[in-house]
C-alpha positions as CSV (number, residue, x, y, z in Angstrom):
1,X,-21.1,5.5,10.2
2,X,-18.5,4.1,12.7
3,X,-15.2,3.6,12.2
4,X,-15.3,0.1,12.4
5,X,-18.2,0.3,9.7
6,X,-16.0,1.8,7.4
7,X,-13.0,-0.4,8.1
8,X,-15.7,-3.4,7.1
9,X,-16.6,-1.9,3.7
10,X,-12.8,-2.2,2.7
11,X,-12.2,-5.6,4.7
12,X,-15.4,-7.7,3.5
13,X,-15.1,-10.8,5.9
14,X,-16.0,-12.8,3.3
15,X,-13.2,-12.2,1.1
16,X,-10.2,-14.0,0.9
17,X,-8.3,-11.2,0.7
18,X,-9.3,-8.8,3.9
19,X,-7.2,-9.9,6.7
20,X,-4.9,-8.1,4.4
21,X,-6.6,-4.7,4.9
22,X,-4.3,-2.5,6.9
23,X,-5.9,-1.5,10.1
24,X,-3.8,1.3,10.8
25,X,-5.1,4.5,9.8
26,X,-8.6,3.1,10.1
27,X,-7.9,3.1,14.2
28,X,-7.9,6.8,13.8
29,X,-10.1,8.0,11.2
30,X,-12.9,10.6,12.3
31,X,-16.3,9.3,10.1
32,X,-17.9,12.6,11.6
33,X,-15.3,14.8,9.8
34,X,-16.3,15.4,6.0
35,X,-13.6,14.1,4.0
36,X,-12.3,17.1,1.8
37,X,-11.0,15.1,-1.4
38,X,-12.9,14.7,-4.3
39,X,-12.5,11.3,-5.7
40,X,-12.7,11.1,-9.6
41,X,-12.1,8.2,-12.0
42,X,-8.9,7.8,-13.9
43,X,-8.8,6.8,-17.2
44,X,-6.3,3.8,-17.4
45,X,-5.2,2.5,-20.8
46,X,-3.9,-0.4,-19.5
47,X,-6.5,-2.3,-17.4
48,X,-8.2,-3.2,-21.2
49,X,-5.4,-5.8,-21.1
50,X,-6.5,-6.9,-17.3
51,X,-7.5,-10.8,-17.0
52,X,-9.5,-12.2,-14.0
53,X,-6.5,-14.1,-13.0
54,X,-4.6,-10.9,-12.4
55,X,-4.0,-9.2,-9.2
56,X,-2.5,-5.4,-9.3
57,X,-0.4,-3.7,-7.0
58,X,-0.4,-0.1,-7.0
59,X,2.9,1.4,-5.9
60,X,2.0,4.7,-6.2
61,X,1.8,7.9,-3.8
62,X,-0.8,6.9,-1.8
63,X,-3.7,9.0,-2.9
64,X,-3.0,8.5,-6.1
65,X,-3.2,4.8,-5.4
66,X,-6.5,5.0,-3.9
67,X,-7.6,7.2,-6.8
68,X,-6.6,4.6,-9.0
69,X,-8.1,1.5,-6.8
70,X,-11.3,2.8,-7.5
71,X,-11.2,3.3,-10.8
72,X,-10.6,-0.4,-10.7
73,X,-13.4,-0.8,-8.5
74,X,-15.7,0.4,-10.8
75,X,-14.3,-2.3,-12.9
76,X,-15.2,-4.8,-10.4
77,X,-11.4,-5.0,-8.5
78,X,-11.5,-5.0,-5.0
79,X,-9.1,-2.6,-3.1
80,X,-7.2,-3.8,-0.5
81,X,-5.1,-0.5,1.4
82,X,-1.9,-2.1,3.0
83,X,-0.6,1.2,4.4
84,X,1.2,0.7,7.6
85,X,2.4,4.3,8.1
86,X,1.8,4.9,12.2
87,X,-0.1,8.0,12.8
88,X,1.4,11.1,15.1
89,X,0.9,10.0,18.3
90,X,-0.9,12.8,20.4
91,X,2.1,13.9,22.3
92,X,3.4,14.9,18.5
93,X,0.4,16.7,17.3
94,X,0.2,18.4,20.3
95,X,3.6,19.8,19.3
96,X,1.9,20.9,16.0
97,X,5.3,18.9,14.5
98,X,5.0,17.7,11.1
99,X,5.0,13.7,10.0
100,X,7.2,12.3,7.2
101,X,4.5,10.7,5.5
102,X,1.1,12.5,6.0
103,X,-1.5,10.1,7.4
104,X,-3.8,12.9,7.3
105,X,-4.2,13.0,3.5
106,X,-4.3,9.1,3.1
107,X,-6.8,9.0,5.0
108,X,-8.9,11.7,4.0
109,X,-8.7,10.0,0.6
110,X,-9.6,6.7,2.1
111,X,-13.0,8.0,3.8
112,X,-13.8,10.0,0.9
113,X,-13.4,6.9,-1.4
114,X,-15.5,4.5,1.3
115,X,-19.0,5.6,-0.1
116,X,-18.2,4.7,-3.5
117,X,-16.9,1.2,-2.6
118,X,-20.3,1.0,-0.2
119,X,-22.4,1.5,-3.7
120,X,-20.5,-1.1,-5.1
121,X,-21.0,-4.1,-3.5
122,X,-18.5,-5.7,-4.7
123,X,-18.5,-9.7,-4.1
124,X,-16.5,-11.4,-2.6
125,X,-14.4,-12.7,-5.2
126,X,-13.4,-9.9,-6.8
127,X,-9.9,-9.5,-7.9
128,X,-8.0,-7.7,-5.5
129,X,-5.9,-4.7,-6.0
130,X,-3.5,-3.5,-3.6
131,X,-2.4,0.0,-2.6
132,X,1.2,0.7,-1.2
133,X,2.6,4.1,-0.5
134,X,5.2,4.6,-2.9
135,X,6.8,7.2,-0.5
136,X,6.7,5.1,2.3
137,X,10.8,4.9,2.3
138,X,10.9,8.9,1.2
139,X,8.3,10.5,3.3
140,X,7.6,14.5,1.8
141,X,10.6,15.9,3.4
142,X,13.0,13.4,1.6
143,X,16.7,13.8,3.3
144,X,15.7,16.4,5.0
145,X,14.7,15.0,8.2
146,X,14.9,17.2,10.8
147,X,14.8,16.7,14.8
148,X,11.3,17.9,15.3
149,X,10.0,15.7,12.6
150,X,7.9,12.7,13.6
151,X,9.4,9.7,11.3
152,X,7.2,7.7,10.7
153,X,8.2,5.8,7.0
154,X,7.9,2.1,6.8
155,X,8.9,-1.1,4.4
156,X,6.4,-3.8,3.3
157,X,7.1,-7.3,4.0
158,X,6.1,-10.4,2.6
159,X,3.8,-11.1,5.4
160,X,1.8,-7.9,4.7
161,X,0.6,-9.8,1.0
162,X,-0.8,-13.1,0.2
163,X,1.5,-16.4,-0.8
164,X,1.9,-17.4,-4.0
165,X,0.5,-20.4,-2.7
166,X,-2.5,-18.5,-1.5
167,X,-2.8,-16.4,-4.8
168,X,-2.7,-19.5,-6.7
169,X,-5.3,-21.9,-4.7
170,X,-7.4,-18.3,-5.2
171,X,-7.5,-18.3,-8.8
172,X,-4.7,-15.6,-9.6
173,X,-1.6,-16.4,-11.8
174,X,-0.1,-13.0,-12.8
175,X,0.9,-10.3,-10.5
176,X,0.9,-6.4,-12.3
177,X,3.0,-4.2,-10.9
178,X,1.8,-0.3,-11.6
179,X,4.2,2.2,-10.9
180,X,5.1,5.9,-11.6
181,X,6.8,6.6,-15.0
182,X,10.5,6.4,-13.9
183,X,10.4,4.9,-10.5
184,X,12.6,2.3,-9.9
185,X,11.7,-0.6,-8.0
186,X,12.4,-0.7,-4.5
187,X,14.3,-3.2,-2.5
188,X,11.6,-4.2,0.3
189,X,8.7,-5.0,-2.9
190,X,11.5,-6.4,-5.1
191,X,12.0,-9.4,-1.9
192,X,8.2,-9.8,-2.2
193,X,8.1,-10.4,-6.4
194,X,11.1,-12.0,-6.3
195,X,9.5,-14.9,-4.0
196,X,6.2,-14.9,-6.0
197,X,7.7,-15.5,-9.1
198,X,10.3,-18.3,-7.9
199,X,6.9,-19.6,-6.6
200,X,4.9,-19.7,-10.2
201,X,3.5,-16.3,-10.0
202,X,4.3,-14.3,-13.5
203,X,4.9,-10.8,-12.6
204,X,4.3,-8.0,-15.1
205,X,4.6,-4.3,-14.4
206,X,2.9,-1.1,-16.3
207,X,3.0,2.5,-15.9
208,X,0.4,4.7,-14.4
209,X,-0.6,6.1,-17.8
210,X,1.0,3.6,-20.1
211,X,-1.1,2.6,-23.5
212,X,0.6,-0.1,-24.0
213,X,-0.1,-3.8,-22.7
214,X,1.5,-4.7,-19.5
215,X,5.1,-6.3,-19.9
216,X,6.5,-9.5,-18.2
217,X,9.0,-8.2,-15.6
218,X,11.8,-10.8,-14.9
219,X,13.3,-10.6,-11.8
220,X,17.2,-11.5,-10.3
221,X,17.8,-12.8,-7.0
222,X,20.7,-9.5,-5.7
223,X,23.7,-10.3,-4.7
224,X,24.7,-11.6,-1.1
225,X,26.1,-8.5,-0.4
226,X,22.9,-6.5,-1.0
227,X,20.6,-8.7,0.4
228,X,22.3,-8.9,3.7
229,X,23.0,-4.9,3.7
230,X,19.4,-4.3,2.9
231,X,18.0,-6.5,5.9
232,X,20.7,-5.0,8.2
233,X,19.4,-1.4,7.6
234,X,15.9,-2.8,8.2
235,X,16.4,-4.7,11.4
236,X,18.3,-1.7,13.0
237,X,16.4,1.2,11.4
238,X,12.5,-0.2,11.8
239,X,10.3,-2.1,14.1
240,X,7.3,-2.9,14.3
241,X,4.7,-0.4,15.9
242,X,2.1,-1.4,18.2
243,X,-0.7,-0.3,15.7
244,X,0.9,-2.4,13.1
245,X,2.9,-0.3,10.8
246,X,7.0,0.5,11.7
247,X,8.9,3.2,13.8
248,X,11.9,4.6,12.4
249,X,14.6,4.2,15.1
250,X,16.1,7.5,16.1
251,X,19.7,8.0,16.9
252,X,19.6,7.9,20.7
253,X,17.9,4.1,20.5
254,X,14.2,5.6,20.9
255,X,11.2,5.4,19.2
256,X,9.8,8.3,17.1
257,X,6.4,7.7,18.2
């Protein structure tokens, strides 16, 4: 199977929702390398409570999240990857130096979990489900970013989801937010709800394992202040990569990649 192939059984043209499939890591995934993860299905409590006018967003560590998208799958969701993380450019693996988030793993996951959703067939207008990388801020080496480290941590934006406009002429009124127990939510996904729900969309939110039935999550507009500090450390921290993810800005006014 190509890569391209592969890329089509996650983006189904005739969904509504693939051109928000994330083409990133599919640009460099090997299909003649056996994937080495096993993927198994997750028991989740909480998708008993699921309606079909419910989209889910898995802010998770990115395996997990893909772990967890198909166990939706199964369930007849349609997972929809939106990792924008660029992959080490050759020049950096020829270094053998190590990435901040590890595109390797993702997508292993990814082509080890493309058979199943192959099987599946799922139509078209099956509820979608997306997966972010709850570490895309964080990376594995957290603060500890050192100068032979290829830095390559991004932020969603409201371009990289539907419109609540969109969701809405699609059927879907509630947006469930799954996270880690204790994770708080972060700034660049709080913009996103925050314009969905002054836009009609309810947004709920539920824990990885939680038993319990999602609960409405209201939102506040930040302060002035915070909004205008938060876009200021994105427009001089991140741009836009040429595969479509974001570059982390090093200190000298390069690019990382």
């Amino acid at each position: 199977m190509k890569r391209e192939e592969i890329y089509r059984i996650w983006a189904n043209a005739a969904s509504p929702w693939s051109n928000w499939v994330a083409p990133v890591l599919f640009t460099v995934l090997d299909p003649n390398k056996p994937p080495r993860t096993v993927i198994r299905e997750v028991e989740l409590p909480w998708a008993g409570y699921l309606q079909r006018d419910t989209a889910v967003i898995l802010n998770l560590p990115a395996c997990e999240a893909v772990q967890v998208a198909v166990s939706l799958a199964w369930n007849g969701y349609s997972p929809i990857p939106v990792f924008n993380a660029t992959p080490p450019s050759r020049f950096f693996r020829a270094k053998t130096w190590s990435a901040a988030i590890d595109v390797d793993e993702i997508i292993d996951t990814i082509h080890a979990a493309t058979p199943i959703l192959a099987s599946l067939a799922l139509p078209a207008n099956s509820v979608p489900v997306f997966l972010l990388d709850s570490n895309r801020l964080l990376g594995q080496f957290r603060n500890a970013m050192g100068d032979e480290i290829f830095d390559n941590r991004w932020v969603a934006f409201p371009e990289d989801f539907p419109s609540a406009e969109f969701f809405i002429a699609h059927g879907i009124k509630r947006v469930l937010i799954v996270q880690s127990e204790g994770l708080p939510l972060q700034g660049d996904l709080a913009q996103i709800l925050l314009k969905w729900q002054d836009a009609g969309l309810e947004i709920l939110a539920t824990t990885k394992f939680s038993v319990a039935k999602p609960e409405k999550m209201p939102l506040h507009p930040p302060s002035t202040s915070k909004v205008l500090l938060y876009r200021m450390m994105v427009n001089l921290g991140l741009r836009r990569a040429a595969l479509g993810g974001l570059e982390w800005l090093i200190s000298d006014g390069r690019a990382a990649s």
